[in-house]
C-alpha positions in Angstrom: 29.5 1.8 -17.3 28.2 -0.9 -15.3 24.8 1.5 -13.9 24.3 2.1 -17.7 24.4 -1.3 -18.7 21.8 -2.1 -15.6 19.7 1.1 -16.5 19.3 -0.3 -20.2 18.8 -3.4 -19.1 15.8 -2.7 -16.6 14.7 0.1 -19.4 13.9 -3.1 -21.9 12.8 -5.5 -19.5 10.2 -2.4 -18.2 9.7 -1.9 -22.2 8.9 -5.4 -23.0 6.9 -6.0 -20.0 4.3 -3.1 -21.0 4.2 -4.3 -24.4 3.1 -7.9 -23.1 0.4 -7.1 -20.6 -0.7 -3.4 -21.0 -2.9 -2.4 -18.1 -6.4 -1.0 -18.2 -6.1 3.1 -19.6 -8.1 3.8 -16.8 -6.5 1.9 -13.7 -3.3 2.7 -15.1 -3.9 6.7 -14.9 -4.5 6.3 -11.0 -1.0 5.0 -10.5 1.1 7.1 -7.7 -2.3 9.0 -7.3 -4.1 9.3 -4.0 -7.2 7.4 -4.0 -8.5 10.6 -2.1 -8.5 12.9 -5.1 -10.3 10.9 -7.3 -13.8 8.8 -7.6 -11.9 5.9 -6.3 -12.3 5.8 -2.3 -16.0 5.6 -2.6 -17.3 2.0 -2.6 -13.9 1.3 -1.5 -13.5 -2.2 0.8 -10.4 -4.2 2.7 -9.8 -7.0 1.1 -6.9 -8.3 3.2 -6.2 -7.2 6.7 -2.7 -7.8 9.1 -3.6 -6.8 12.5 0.0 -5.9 14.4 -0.6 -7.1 18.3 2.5 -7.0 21.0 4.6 -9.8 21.8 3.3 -10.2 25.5 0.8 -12.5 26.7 -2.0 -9.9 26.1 -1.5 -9.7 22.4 -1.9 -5.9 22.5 -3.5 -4.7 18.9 -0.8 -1.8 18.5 -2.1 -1.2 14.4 -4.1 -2.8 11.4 -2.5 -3.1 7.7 -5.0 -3.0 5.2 -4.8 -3.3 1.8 -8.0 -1.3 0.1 -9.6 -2.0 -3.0 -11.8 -0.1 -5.5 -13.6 -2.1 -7.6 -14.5 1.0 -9.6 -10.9 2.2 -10.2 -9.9 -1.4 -10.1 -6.6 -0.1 -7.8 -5.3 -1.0 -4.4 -3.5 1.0 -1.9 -2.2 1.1 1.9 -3.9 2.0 5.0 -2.2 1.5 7.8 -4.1 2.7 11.4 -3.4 3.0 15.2 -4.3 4.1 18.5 -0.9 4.1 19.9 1.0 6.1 18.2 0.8 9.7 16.2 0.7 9.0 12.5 4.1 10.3 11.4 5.4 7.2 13.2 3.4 4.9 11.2 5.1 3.2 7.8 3.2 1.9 5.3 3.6 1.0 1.6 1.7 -0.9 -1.1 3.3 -3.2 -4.0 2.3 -4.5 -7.1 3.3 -8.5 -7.5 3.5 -8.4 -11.3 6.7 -5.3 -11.2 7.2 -4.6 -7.5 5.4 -0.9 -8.4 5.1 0.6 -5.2 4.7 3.6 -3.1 4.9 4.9 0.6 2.6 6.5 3.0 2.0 9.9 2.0 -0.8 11.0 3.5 -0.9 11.1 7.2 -3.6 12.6 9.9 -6.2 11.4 12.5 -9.8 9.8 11.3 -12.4 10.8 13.4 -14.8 7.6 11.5 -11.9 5.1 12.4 -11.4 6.6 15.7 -7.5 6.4 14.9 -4.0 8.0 13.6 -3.7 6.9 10.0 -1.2 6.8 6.5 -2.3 6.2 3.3 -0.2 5.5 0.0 -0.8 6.4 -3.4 -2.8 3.7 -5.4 -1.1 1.3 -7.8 -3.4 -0.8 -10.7 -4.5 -4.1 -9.8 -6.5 -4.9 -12.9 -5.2 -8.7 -13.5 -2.6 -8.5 -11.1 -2.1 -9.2 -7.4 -1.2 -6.5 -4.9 -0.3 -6.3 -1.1 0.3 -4.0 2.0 3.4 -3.8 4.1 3.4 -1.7 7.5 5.4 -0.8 10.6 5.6 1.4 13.6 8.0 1.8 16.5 5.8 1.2 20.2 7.4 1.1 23.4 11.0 1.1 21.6 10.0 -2.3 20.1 9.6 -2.1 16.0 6.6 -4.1 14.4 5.9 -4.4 11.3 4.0 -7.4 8.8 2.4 -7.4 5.3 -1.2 -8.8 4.0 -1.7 -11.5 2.0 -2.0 -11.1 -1.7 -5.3 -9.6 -3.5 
């Protein structure tokens, strides 16, 4: 009874939320889609940047967090990179501010332009709302992991 209750509840909240702010009809189509398949990578830019170094006195940079932009689409999503590790140990995710819409990495592979192992998440809208990047990884049996500043 209680998960009912909470499913109702969240279910009007969601409802009334919608109803009060409706996104853009056509940022909102590219939700949980990647940027990839769509017009939306091209003219694509980081607008905030975490750069994950090591703990020792060298500050190692072990991976980047960004969170991309496309002005076009108006959506955001994650890209998180490195040159230490193979891609399926890289996490990544991207969240919306305004409902805590999110998703993970779900693309993974090497970028020969980057010069690095790489994940990617679906994108989420950002038209009139703020967005931001969280990654991790596991190096030398130490886990790191940060988030961007708000776009």
């Amino acid at each position: 009874m209680l998960n009912r209750l909470k499913l109702a509840a969240a279910t009007v909240v969601t409802a009334a939320a919608v109803m009060v702010a409706p996104a853009p009809a056509m940022a909102a189509v590219y939700d949980g889609v990647m940027a990839s398949a769509t017009p939306c990578a091209t003219g694509a830019y980081t607008a905030r940047q975490k750069t994950l170094t090591t703990n020792t006195q060298l500050s190692e940079v072990i991976a980047k967090i960004e969170l991309r932009y496309s002005p076009s689409c108006r959506t955001v999503w994650a890209r998180i990179t490195s040159i230490k590790v193979t891609s399926d140990n890289l996490l990544g995710y991207v969240r919306r501010n305004s409902d805590w819409q999110g998703y993970e990495c779900s693309e993974f592979g090497y970028s020969k332009n980057l010069g690095a192992q790489y994940c990617l998440t679906p994108m989420v809208n950002d038209a009139g709302v703020t967005s931001y990047a969280l990654g991790g990884l596991k190096y030398n049996g130490v886990n790191y992991d940060g988030e961007t500043a708000s776009f």
